[in-house]
C-alpha positions as CSV (number, residue, x, y, z in Angstrom):
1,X,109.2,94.6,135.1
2,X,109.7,97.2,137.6
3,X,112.0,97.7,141.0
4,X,112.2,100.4,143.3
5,X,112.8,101.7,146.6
6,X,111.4,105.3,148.0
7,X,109.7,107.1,150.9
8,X,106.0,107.6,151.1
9,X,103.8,110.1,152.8
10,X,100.4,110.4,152.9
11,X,98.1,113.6,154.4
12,X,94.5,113.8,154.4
13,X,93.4,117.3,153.4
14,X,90.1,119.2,153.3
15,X,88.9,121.1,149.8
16,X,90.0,124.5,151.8
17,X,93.5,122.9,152.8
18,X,93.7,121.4,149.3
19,X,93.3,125.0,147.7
20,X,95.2,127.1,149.7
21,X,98.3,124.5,149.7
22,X,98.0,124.2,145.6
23,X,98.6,128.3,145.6
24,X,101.5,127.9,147.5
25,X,103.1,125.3,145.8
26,X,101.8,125.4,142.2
27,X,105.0,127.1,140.9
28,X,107.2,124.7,141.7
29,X,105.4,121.7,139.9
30,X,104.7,120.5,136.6
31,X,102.4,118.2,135.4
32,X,102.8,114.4,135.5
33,X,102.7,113.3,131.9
34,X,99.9,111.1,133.2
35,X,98.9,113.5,135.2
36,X,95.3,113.1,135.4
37,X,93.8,109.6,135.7
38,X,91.5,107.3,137.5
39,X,93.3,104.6,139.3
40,X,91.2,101.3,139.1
41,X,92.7,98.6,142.2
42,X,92.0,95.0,143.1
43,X,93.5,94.1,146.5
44,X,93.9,90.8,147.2
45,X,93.1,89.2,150.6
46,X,93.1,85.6,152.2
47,X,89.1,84.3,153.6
48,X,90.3,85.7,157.4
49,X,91.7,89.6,155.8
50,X,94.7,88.5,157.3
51,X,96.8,91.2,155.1
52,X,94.7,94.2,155.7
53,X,94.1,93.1,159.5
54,X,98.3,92.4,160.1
55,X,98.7,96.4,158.0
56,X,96.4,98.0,160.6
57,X,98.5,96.4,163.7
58,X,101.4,98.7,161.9
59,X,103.8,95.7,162.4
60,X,107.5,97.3,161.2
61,X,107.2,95.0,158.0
62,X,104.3,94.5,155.7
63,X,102.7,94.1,152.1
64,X,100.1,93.8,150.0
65,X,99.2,92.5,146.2
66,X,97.1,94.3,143.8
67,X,96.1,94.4,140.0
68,X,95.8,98.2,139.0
69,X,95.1,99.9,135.6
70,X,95.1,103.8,135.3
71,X,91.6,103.6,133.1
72,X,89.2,101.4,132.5
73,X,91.1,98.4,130.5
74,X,89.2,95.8,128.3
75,X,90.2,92.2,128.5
76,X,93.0,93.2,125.8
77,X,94.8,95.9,128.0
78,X,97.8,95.7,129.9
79,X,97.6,96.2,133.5
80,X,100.0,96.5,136.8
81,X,100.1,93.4,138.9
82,X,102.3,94.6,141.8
83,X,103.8,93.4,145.6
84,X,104.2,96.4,147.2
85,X,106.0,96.4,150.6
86,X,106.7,98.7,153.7
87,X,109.8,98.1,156.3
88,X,111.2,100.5,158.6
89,X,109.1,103.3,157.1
90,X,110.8,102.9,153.2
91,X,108.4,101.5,150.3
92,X,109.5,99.3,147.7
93,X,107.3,98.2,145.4
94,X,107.7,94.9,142.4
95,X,105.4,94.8,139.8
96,X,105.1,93.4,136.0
97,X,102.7,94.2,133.2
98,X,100.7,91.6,132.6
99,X,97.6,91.7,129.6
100,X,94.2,91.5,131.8
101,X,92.6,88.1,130.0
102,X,96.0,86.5,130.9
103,X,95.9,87.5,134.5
104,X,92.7,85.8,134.5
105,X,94.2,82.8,132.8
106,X,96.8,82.9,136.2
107,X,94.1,83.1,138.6
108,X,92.3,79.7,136.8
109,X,95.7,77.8,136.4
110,X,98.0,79.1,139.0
111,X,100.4,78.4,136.8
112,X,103.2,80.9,135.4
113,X,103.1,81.0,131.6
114,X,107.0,81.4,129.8
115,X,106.0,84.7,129.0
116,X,105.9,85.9,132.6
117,X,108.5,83.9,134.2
118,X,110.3,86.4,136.4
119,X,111.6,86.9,140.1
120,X,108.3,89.3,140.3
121,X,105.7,86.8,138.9
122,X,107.5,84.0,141.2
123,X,107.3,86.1,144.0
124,X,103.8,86.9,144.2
125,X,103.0,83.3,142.5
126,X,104.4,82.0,145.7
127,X,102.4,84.8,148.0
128,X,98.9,84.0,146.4
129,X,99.5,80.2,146.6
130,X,101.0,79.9,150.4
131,X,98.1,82.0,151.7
132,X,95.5,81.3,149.2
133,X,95.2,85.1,148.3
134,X,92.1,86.4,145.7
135,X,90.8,89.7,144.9
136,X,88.8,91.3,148.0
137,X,87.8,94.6,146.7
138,X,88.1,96.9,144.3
139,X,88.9,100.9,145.4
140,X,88.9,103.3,142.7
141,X,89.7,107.0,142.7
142,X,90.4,110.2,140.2
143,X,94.3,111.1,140.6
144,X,96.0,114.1,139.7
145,X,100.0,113.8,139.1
146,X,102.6,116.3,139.6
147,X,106.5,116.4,139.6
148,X,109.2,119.0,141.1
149,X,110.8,121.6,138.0
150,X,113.9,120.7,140.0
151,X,114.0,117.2,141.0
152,X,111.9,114.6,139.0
153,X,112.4,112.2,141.5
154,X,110.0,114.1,144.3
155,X,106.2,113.2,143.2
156,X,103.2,114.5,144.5
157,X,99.8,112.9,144.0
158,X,96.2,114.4,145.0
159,X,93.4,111.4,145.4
160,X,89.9,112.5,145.5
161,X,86.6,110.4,145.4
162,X,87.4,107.5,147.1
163,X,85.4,104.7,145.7
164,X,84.9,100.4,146.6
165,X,82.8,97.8,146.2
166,X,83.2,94.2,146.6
167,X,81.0,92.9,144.1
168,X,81.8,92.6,140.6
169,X,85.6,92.6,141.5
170,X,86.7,93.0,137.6
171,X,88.7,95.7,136.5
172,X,86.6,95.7,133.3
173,X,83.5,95.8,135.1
174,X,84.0,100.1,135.6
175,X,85.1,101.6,138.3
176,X,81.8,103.0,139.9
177,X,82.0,102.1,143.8
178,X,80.3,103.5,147.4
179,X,81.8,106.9,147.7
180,X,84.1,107.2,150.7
181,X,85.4,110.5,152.9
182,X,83.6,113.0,150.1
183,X,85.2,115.9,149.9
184,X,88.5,115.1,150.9
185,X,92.0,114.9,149.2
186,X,95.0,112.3,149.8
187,X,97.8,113.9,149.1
188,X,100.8,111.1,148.6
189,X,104.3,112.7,148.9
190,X,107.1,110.5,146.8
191,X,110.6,110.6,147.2
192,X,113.9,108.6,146.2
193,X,115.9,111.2,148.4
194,X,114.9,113.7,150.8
195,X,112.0,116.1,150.6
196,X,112.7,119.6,149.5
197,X,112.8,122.5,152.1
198,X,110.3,124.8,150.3
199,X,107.8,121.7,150.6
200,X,108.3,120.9,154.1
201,X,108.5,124.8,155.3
202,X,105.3,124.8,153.4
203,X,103.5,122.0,155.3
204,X,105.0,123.6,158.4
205,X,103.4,126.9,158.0
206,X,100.2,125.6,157.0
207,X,99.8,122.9,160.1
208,X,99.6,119.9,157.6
209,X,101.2,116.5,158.9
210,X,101.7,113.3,157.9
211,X,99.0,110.8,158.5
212,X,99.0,106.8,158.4
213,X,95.7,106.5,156.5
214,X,95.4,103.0,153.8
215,X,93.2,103.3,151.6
216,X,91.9,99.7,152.0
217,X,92.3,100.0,155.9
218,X,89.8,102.8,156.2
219,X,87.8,101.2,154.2
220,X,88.0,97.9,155.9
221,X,86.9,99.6,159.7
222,X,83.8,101.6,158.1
223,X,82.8,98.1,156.9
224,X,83.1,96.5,160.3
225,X,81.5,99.5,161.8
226,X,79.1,99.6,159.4
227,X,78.0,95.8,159.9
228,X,77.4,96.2,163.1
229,X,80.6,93.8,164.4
230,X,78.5,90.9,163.0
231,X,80.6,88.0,161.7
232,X,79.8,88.2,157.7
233,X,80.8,84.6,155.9
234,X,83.8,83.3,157.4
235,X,85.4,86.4,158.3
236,X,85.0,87.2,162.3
237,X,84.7,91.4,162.1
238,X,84.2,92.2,165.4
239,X,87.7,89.9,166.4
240,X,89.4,91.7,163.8
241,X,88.1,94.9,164.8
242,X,89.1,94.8,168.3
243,X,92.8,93.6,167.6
244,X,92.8,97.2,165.0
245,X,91.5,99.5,167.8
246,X,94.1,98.0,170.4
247,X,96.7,98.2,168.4
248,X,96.2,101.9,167.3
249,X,95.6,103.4,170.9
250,X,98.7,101.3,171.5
251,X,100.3,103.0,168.5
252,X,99.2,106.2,169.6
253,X,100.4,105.8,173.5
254,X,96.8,105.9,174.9
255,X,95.5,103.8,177.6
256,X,93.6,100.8,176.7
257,X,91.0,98.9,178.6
């Protein structure tokens, strides 16, 4: 079981901006001991996308469950569930390792074996239960991991092919998925203190800011774009879609009519 608090950053970057910035910074990093690795996720959502739709109105608090494996696991493997939370701008995140035929054995019985009977099992036990939470898609991507020489604690991470589907949502199914944003890089910036000055004068120099992207969110509007607004099943797109572009041009202090 693990439990921590840090601040996140995300910035979307071009293959150009991804190239010249590596230069720059290359010798102050070392490589992750994981350091290359293709995240496989399951996010979990209610019938209504309540979770996704509530993380795109940027309300000061929110989270989000998901199962993730850093390969391909069999039914054997262990994997990550997690509860991973935002408020005030700092990330904690809760999660447990759980082998991946037992988290299947949860989802059938809803009920917590002795084995994983902790405050972080309870937790999102008691999350899945109340809102009746199941996986909604699966969003894969290839990862590369680096650390400061000087501080282990600053992380940086470097996303590229951005992948979903919401079919086969099993981790052991592969992680093949649409491809979304080609070409691009998510850089993730991760810090239990503050971020060192050679990074930030860095950024600075180069024009690169923060950016609010989710993975899942983005993801989540080309879908409703790309159905047209339609309602699909039971979940009303073009309601949910309207309360996400209202809330961003709120967000971003632009008039709304």
């Amino acid at each position: 079981m693990e439990i921590f608090n840090r601040i996140e950053q995300k910035y979307i970057l071009s293959e150009l901006e991804y190239q010249e910035l590596f230069k720059r910074i290359e010798s102050h990093l070392e490589k992750d001991i994981y350091f290359e690795s293709k995240i496989c996720n399951l996010y979990f959502d209610n019938l209504n996308n309540d979770f996704i739709v509530n993380s795109l109105e940027k309300p000061k608090f929110k989270e989000k469950i998901r199962l993730r494996s850093y390969s391909v696991p069999n039914m054997d493997d262990l994997v990550f569930l997690e509860l991973k939370g935002k408020y005030d701008g700092v990330v904690f995140k809760r999660r447990l390792e759980i082998k991946l035929s037992d988290f299947y054995k949860y989802m059938e019985s809803h009920q917590i074996t002795i084995q994983y009977d902790n405050q972080v099992m309870r937790e999102i036990d008691y999350l899945i239960k109340k809102f009746n939470l199941r996986p909604k898609i699966f969003i894969g991507y290839d990862r590369l991991s680096y650390y400061d020489k000087d501080n282990i604690n600053f992380r940086l991470t470097f996303d590229r092919n951005l992948r979903s589907r919401t079919e086969e949502l099993a981790l052991e199914m592969g992680d093949y998925g649409t491809l979304f944003n080609k070409g691009q890089y998510i850089m993730e910036v991760k810090s239990l203190q503050s971020i060192p000055l050679w990074f930030t004068r860095i950024l600075s120099e180069m024009r690169i800011y923060p950016d609010s992207f989710s993975k899942y969110g983005e993801i989540y509007k080309e879908e409703c774009l790309k159905n047209n607004l339609h309602k699909i099943g039971d979940i009303n797109y073009k309601r949910n879609l309207e309360k996400i572009i209202e809330n961003e041009l709120k967000f971003n202090n632009l008039d709304y009519e």
